[in-house]
N, CA, C and O atoms as a Maestro MAE file, in Angstrom:
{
 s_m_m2io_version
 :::
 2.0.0
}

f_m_ct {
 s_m_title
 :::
 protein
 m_atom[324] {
  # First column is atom index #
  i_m_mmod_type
  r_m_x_coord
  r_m_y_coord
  r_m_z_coord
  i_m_residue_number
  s_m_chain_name
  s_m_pdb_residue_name
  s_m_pdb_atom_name
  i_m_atomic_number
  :::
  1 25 101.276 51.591 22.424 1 A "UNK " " N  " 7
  2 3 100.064 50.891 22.004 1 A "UNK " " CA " 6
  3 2 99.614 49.953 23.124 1 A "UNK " " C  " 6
  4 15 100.258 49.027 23.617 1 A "UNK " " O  " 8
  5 25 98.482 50.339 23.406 2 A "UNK " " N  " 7
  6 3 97.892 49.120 24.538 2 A "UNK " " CA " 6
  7 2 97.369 47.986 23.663 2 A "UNK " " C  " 6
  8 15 96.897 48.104 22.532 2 A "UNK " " O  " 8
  9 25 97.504 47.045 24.259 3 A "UNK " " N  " 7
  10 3 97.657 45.502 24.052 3 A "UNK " " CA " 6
  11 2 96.158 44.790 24.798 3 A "UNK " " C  " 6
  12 15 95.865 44.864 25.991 3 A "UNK " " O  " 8
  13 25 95.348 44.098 23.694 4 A "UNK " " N  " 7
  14 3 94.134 43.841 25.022 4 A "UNK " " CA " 6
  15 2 94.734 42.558 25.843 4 A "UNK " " C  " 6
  16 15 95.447 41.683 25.352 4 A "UNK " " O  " 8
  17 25 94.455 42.608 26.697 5 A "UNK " " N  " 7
  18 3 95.102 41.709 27.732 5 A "UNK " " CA " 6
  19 2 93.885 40.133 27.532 5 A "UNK " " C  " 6
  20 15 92.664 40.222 27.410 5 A "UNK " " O  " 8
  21 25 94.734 38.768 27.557 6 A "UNK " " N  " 7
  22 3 93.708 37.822 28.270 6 A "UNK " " CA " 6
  23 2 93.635 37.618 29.700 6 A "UNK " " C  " 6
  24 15 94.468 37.961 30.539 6 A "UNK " " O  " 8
  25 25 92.228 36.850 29.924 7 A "UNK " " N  " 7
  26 3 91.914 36.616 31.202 7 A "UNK " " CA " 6
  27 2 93.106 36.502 32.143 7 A "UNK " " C  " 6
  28 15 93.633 37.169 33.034 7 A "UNK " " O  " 8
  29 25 93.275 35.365 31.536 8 A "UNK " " N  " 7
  30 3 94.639 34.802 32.206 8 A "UNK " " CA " 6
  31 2 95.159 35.695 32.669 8 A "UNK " " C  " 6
  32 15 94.715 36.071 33.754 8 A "UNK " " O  " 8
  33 25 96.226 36.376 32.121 9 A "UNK " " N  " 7
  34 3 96.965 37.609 31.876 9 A "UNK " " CA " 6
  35 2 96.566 38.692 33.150 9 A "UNK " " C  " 6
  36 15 97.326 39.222 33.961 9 A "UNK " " O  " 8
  37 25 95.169 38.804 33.016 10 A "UNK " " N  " 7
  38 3 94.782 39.844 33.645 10 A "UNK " " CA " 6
  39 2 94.644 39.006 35.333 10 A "UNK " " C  " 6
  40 15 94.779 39.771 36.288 10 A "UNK " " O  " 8
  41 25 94.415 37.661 35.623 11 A "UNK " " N  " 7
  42 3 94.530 37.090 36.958 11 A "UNK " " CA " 6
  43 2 95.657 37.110 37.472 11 A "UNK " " C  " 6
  44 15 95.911 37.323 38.657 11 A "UNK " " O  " 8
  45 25 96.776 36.780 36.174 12 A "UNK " " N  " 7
  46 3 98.052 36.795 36.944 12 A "UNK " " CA " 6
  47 2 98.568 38.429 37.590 12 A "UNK " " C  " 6
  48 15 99.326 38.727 38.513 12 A "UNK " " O  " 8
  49 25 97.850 39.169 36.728 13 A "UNK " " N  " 7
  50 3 98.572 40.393 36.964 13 A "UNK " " CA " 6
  51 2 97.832 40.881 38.903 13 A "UNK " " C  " 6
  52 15 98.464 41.402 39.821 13 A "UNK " " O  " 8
  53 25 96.705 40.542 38.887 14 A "UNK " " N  " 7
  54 3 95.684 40.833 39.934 14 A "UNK " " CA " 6
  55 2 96.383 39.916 40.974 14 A "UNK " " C  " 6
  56 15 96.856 40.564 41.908 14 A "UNK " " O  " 8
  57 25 96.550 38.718 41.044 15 A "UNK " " N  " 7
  58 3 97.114 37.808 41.980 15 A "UNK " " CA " 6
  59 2 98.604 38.406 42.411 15 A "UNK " " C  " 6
  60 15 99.044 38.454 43.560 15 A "UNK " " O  " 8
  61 25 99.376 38.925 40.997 16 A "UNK " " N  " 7
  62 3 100.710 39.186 42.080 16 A "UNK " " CA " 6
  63 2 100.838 40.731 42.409 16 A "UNK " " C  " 6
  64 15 101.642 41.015 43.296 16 A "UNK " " O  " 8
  65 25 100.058 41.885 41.728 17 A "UNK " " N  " 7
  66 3 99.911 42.868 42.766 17 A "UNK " " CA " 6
  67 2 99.303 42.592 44.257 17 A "UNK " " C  " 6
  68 15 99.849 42.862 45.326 17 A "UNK " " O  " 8
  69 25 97.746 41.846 44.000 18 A "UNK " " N  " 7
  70 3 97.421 41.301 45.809 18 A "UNK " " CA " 6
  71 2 98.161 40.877 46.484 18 A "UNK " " C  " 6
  72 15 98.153 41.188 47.675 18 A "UNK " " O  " 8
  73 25 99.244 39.848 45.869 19 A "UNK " " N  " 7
  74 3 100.264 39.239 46.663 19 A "UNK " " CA " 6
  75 2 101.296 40.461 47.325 19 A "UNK " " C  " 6
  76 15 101.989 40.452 48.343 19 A "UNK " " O  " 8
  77 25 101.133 41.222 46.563 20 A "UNK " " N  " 7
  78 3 102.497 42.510 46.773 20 A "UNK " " CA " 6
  79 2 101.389 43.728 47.666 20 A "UNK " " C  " 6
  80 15 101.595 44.927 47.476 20 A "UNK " " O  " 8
  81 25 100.490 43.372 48.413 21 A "UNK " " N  " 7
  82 3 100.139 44.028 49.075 21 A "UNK " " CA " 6
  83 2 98.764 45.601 48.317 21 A "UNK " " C  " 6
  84 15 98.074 46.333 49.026 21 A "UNK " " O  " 8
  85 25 98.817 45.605 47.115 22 A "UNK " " N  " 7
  86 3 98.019 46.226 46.665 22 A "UNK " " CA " 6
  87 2 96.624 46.639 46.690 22 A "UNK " " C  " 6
  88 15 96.089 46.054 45.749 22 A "UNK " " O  " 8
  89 25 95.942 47.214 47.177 23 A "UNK " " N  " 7
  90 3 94.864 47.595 47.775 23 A "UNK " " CA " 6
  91 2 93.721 47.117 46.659 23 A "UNK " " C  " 6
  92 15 93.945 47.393 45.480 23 A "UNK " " O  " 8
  93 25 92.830 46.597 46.916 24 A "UNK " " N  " 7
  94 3 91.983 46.388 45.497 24 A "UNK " " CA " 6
  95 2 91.557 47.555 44.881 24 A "UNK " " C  " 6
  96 15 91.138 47.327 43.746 24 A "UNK " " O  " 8
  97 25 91.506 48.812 45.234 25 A "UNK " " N  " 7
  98 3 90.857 50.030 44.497 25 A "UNK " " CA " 6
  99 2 92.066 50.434 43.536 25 A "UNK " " C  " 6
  100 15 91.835 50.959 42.447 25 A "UNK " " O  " 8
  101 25 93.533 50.136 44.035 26 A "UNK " " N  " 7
  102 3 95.033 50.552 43.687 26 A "UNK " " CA " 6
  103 2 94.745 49.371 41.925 26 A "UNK " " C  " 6
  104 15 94.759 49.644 40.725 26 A "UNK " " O  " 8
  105 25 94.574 48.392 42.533 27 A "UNK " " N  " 7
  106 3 94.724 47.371 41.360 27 A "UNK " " CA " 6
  107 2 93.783 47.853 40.797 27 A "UNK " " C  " 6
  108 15 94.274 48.143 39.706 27 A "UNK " " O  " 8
  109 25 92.685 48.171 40.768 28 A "UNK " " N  " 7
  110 3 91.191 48.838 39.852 28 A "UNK " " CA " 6
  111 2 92.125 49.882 39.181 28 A "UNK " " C  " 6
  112 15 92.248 49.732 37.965 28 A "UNK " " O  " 8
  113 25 92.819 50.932 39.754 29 A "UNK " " N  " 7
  114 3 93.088 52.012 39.140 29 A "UNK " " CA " 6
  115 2 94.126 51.911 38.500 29 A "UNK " " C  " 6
  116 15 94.345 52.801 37.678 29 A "UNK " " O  " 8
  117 25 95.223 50.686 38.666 30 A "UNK " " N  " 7
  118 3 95.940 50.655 37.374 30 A "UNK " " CA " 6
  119 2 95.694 49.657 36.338 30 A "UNK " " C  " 6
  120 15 96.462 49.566 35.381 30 A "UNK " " O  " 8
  121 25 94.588 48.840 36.476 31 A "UNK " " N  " 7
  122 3 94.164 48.245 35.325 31 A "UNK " " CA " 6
  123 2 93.379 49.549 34.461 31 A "UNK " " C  " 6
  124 15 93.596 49.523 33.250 31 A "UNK " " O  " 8
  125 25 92.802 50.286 34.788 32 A "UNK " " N  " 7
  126 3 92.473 51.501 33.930 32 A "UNK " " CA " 6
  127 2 91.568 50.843 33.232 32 A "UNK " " C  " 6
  128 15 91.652 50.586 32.031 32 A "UNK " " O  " 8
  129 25 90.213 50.404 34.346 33 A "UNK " " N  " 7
  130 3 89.057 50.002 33.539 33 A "UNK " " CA " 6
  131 2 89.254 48.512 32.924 33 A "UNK " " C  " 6
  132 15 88.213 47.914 32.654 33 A "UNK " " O  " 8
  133 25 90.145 48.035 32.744 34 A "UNK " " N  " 7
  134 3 90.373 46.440 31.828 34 A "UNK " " CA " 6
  135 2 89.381 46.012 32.218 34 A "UNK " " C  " 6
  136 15 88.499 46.109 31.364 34 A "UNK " " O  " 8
  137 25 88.910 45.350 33.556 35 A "UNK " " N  " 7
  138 3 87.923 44.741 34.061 35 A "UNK " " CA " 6
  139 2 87.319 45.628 35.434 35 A "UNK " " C  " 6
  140 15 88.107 46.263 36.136 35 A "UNK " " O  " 8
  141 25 86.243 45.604 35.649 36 A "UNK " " N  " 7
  142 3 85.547 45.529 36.607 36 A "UNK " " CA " 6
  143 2 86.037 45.604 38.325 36 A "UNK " " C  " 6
  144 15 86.656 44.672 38.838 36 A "UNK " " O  " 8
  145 25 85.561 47.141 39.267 37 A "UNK " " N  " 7
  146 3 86.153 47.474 40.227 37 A "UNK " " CA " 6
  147 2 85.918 45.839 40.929 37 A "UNK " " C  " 6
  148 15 86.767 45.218 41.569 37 A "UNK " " O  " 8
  149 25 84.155 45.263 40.509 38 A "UNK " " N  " 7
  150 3 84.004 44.171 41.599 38 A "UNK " " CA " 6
  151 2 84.130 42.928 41.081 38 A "UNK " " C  " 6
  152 15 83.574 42.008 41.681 38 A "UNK " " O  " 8
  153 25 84.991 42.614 39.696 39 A "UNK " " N  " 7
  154 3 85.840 41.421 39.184 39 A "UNK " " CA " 6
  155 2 86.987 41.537 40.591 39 A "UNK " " C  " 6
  156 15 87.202 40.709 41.476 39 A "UNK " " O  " 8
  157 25 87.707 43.185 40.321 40 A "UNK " " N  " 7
  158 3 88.796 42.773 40.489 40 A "UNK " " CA " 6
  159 2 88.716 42.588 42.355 40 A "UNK " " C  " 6
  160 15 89.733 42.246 42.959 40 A "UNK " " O  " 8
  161 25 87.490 42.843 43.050 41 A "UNK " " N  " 7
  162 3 87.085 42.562 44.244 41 A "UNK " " CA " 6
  163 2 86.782 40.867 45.094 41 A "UNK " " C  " 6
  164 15 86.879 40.401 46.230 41 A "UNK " " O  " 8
  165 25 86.436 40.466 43.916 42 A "UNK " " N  " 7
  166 3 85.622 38.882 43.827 42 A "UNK " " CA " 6
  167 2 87.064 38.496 43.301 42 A "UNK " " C  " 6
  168 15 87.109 37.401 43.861 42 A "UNK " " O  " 8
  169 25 88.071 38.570 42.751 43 A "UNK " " N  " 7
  170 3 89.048 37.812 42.872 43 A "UNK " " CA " 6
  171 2 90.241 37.890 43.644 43 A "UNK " " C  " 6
  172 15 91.175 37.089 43.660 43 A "UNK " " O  " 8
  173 25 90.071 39.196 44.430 44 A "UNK " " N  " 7
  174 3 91.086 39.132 45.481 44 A "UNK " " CA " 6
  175 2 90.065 38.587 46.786 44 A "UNK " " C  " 6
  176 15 90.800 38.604 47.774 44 A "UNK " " O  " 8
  177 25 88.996 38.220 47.108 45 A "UNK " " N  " 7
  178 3 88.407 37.608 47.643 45 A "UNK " " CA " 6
  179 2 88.504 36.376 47.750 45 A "UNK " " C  " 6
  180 15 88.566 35.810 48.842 45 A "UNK " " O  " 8
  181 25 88.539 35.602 46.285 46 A "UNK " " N  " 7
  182 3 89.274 34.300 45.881 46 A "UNK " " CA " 6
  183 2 90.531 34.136 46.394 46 A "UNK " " C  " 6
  184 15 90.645 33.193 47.177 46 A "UNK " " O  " 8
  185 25 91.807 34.992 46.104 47 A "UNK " " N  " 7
  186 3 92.730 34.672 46.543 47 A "UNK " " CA " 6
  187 2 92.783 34.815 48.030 47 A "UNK " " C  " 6
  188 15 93.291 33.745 48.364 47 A "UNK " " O  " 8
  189 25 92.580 35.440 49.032 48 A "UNK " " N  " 7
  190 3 92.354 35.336 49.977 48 A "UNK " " CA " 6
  191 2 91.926 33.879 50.634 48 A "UNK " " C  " 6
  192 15 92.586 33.381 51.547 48 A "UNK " " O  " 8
  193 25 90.796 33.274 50.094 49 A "UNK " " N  " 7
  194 3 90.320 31.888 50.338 49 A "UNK " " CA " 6
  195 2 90.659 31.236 49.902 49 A "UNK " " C  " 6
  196 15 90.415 30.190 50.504 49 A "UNK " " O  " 8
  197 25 91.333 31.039 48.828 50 A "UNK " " N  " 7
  198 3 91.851 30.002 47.948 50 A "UNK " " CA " 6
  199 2 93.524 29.637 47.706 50 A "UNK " " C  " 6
  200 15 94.024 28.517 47.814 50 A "UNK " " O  " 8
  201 25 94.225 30.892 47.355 51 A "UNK " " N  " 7
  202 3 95.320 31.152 46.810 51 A "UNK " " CA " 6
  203 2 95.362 31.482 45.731 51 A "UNK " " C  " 6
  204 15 96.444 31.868 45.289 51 A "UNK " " O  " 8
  205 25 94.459 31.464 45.080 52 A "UNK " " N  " 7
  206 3 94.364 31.412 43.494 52 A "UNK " " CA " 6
  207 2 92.822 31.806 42.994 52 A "UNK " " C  " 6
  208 15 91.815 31.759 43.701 52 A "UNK " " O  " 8
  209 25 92.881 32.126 41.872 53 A "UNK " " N  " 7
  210 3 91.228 32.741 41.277 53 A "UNK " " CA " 6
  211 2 90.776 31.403 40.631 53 A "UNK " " C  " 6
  212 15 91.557 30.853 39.854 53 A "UNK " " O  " 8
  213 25 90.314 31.189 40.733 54 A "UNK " " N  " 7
  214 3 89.016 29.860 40.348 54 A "UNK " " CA " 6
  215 2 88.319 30.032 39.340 54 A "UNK " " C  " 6
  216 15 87.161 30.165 39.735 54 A "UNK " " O  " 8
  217 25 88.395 30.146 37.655 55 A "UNK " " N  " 7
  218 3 86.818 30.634 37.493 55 A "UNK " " CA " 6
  219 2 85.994 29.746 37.456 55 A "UNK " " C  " 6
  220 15 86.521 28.850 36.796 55 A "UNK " " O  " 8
  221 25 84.732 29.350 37.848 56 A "UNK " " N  " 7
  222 3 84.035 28.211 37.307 56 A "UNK " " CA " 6
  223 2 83.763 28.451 35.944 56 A "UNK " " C  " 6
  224 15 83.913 29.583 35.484 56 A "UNK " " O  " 8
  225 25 83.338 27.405 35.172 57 A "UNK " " N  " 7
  226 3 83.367 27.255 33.960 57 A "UNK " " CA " 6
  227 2 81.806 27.802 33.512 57 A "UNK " " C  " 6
  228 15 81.055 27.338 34.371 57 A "UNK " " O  " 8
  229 25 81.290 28.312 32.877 58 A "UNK " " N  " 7
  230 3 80.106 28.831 32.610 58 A "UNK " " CA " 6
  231 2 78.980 27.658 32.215 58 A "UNK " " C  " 6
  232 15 78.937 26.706 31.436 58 A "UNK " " O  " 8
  233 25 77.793 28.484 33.531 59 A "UNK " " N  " 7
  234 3 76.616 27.748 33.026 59 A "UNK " " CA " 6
  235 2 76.126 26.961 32.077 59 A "UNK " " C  " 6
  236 15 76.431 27.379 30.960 59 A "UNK " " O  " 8
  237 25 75.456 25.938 32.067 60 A "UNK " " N  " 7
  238 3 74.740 25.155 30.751 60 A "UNK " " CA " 6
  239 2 75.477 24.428 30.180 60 A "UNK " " C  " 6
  240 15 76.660 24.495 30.513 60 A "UNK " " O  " 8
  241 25 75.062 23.390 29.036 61 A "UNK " " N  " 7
  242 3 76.132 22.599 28.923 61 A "UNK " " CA " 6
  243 2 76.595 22.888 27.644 61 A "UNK " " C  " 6
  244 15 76.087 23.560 26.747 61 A "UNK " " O  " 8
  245 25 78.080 22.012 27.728 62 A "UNK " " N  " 7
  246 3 79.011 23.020 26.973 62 A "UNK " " CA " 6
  247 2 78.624 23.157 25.087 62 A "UNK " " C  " 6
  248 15 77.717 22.473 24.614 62 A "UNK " " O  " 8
  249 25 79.369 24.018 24.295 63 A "UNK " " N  " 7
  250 3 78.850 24.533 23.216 63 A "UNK " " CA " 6
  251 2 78.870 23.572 22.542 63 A "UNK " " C  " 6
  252 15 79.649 22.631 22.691 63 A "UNK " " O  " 8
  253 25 77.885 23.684 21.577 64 A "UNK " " N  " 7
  254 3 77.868 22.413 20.371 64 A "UNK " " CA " 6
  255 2 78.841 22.863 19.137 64 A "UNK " " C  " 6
  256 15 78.918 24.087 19.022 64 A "UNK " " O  " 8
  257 25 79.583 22.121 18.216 65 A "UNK " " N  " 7
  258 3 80.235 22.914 17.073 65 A "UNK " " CA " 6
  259 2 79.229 22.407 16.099 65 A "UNK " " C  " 6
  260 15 78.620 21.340 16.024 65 A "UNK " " O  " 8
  261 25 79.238 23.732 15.209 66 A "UNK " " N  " 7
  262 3 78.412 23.520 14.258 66 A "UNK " " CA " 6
  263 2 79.333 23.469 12.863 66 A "UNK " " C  " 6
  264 15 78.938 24.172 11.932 66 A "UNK " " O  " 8
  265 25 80.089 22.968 12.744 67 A "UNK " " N  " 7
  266 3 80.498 23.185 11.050 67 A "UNK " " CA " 6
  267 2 79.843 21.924 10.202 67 A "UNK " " C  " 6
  268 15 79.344 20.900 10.667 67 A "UNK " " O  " 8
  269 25 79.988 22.288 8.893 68 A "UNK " " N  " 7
  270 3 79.657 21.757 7.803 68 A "UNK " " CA " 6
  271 2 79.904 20.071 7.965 68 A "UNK " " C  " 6
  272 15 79.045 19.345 7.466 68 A "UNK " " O  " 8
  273 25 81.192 19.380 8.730 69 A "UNK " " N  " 7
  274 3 81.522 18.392 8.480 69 A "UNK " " CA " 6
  275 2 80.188 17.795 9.700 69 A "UNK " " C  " 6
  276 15 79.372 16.954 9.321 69 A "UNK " " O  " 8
  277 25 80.148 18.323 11.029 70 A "UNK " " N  " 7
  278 3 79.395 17.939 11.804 70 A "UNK " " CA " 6
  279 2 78.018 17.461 11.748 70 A "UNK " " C  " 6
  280 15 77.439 16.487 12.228 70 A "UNK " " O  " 8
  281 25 77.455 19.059 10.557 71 A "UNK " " N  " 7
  282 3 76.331 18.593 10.227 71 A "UNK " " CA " 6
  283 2 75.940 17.617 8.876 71 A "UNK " " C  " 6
  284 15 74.835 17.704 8.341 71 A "UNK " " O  " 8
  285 25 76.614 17.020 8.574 72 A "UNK " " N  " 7
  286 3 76.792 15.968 7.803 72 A "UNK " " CA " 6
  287 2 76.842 14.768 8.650 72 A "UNK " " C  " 6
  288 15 75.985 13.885 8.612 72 A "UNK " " O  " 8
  289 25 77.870 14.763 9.413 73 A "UNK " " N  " 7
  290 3 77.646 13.532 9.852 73 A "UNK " " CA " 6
  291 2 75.962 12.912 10.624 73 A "UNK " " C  " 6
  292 15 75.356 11.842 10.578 73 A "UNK " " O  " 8
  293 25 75.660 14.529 11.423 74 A "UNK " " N  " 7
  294 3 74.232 14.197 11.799 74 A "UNK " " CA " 6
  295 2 73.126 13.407 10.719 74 A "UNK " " C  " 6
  296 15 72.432 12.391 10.708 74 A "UNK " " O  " 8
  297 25 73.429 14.515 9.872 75 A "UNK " " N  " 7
  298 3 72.270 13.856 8.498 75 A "UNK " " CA " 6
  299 2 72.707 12.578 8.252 75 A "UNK " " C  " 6
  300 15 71.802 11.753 8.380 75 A "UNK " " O  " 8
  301 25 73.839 12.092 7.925 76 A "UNK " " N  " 7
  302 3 74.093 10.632 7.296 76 A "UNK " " CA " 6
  303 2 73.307 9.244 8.881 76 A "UNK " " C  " 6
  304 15 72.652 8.216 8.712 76 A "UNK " " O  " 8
  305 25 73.826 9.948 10.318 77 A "UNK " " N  " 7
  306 3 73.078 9.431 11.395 77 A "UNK " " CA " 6
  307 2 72.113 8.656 11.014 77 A "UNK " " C  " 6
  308 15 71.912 7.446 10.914 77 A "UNK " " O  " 8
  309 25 71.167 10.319 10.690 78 A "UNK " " N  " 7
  310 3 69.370 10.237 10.336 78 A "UNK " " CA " 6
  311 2 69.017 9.705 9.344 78 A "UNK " " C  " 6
  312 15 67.862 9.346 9.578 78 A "UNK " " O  " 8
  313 25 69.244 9.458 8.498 79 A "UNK " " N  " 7
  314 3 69.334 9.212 7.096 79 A "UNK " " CA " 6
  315 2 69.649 7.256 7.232 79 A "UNK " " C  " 6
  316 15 69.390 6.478 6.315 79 A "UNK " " O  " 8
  317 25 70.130 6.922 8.336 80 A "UNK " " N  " 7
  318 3 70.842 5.549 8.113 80 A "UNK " " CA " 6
  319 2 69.744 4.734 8.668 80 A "UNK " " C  " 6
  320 15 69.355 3.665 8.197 80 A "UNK " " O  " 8
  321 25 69.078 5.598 10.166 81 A "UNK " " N  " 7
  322 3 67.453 5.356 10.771 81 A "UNK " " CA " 6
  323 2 66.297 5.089 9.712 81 A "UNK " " C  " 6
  324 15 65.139 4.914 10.093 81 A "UNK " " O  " 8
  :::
 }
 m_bond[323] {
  # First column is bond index #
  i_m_from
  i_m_to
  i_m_order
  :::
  1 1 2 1
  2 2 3 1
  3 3 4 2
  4 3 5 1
  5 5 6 1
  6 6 7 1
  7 7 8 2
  8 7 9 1
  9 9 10 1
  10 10 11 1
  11 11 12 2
  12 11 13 1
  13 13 14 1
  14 14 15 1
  15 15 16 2
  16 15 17 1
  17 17 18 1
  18 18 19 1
  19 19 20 2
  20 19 21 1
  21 21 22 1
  22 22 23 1
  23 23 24 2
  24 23 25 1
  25 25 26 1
  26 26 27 1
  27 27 28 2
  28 27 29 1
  29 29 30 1
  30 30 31 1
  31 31 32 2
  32 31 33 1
  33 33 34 1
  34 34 35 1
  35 35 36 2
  36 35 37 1
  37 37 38 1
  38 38 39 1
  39 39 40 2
  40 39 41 1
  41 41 42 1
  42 42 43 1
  43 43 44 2
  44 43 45 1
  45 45 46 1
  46 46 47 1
  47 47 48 2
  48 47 49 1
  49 49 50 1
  50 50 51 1
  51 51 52 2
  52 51 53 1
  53 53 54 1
  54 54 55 1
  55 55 56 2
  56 55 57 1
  57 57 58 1
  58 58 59 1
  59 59 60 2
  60 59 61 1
  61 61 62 1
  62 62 63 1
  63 63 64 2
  64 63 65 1
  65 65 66 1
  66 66 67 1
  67 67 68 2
  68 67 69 1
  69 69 70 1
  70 70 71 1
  71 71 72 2
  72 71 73 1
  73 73 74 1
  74 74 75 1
  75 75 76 2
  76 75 77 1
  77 77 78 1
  78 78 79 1
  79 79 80 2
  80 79 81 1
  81 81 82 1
  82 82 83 1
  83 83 84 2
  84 83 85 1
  85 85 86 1
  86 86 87 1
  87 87 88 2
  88 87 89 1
  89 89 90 1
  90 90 91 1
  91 91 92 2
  92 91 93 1
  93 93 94 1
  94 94 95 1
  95 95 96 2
  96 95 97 1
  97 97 98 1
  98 98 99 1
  99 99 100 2
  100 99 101 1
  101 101 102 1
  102 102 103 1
  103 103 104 2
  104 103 105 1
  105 105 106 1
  106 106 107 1
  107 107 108 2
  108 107 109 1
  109 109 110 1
  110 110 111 1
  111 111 112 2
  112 111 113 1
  113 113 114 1
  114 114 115 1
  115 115 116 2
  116 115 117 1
  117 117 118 1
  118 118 119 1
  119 119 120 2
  120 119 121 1
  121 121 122 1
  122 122 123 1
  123 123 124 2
  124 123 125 1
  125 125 126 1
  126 126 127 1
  127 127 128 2
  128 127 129 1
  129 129 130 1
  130 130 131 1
  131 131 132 2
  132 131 133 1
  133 133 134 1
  134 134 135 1
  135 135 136 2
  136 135 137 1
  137 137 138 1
  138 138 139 1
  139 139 140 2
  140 139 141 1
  141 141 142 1
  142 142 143 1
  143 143 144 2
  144 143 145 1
  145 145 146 1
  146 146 147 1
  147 147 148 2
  148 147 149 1
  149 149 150 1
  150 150 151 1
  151 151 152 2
  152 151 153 1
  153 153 154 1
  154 154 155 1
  155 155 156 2
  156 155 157 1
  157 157 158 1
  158 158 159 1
  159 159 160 2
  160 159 161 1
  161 161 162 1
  162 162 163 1
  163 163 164 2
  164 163 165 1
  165 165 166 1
  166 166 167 1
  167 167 168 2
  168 167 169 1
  169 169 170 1
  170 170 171 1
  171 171 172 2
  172 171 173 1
  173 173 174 1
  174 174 175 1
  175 175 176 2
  176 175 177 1
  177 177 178 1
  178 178 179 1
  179 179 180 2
  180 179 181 1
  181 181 182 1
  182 182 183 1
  183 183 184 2
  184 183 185 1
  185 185 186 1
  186 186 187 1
  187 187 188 2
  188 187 189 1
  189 189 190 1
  190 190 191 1
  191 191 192 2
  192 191 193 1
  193 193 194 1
  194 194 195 1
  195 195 196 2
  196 195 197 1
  197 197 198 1
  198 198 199 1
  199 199 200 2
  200 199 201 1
  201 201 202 1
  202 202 203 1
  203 203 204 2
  204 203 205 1
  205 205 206 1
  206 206 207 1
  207 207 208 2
  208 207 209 1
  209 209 210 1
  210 210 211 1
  211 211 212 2
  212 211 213 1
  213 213 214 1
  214 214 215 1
  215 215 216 2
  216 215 217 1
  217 217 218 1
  218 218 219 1
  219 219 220 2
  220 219 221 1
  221 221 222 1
  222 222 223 1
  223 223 224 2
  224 223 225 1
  225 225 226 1
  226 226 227 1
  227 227 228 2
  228 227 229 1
  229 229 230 1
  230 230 231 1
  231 231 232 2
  232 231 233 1
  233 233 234 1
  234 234 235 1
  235 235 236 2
  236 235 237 1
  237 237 238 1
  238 238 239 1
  239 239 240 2
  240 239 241 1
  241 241 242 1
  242 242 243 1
  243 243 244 2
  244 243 245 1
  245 245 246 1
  246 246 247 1
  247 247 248 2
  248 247 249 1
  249 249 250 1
  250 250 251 1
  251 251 252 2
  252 251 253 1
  253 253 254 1
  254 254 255 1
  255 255 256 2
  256 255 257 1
  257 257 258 1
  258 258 259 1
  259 259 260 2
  260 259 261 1
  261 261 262 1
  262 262 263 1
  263 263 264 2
  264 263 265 1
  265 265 266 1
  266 266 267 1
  267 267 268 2
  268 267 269 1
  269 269 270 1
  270 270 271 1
  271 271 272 2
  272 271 273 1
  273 273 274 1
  274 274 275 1
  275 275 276 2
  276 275 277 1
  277 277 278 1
  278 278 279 1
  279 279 280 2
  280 279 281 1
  281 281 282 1
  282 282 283 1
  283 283 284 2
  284 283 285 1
  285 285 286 1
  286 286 287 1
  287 287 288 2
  288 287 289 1
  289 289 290 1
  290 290 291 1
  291 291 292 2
  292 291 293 1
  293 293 294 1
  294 294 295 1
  295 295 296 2
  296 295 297 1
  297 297 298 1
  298 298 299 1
  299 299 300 2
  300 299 301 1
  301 301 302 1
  302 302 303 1
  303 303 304 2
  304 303 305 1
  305 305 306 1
  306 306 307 1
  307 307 308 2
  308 307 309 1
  309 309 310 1
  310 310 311 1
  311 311 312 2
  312 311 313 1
  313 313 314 1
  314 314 315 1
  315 315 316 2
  316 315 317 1
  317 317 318 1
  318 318 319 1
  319 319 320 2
  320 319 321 1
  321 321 322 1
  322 322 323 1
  323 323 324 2
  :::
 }
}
């Protein structure tokens, strides 16, 4: 049974085949599609410059939570105005 892999998971695995000399097309072809020929290109690129894969954290600012308790507290906010 294949197992979906996390990110994580999948950097560490990319960082210590690169480290072990693995060709980036070699690492493409035994991830078997998991991610991306030019993920796994752009992060042996990273390691190369860096030592390590970097991700930046994604655009825009970060998510709002919306549950029930949250939006309560907003209303009681507005409600106090």
């Amino acid at each position: 049974a294949f197992r979906i892999m996390k990110s994580k998971d999948l950097q560490q695995l990319v960082l210590s085949k690169h480290e072990s000399g693995d060709s980036i097309a070699k690492i493409f072809r035994d991830l078997n599609g998991a991610i991306s020929y030019d993920t796994v290109r752009r992060w042996c690129n990273m390691i190369e410059k860096t030592g390590a894969i970097q991700l930046s954290a994604p655009p825009g600012p970060s998510r709002i939570i919306r549950t029930k308790q949250m939006i309560e507290k907003v209303k009681n906010c507005l409600s106090k105005n």
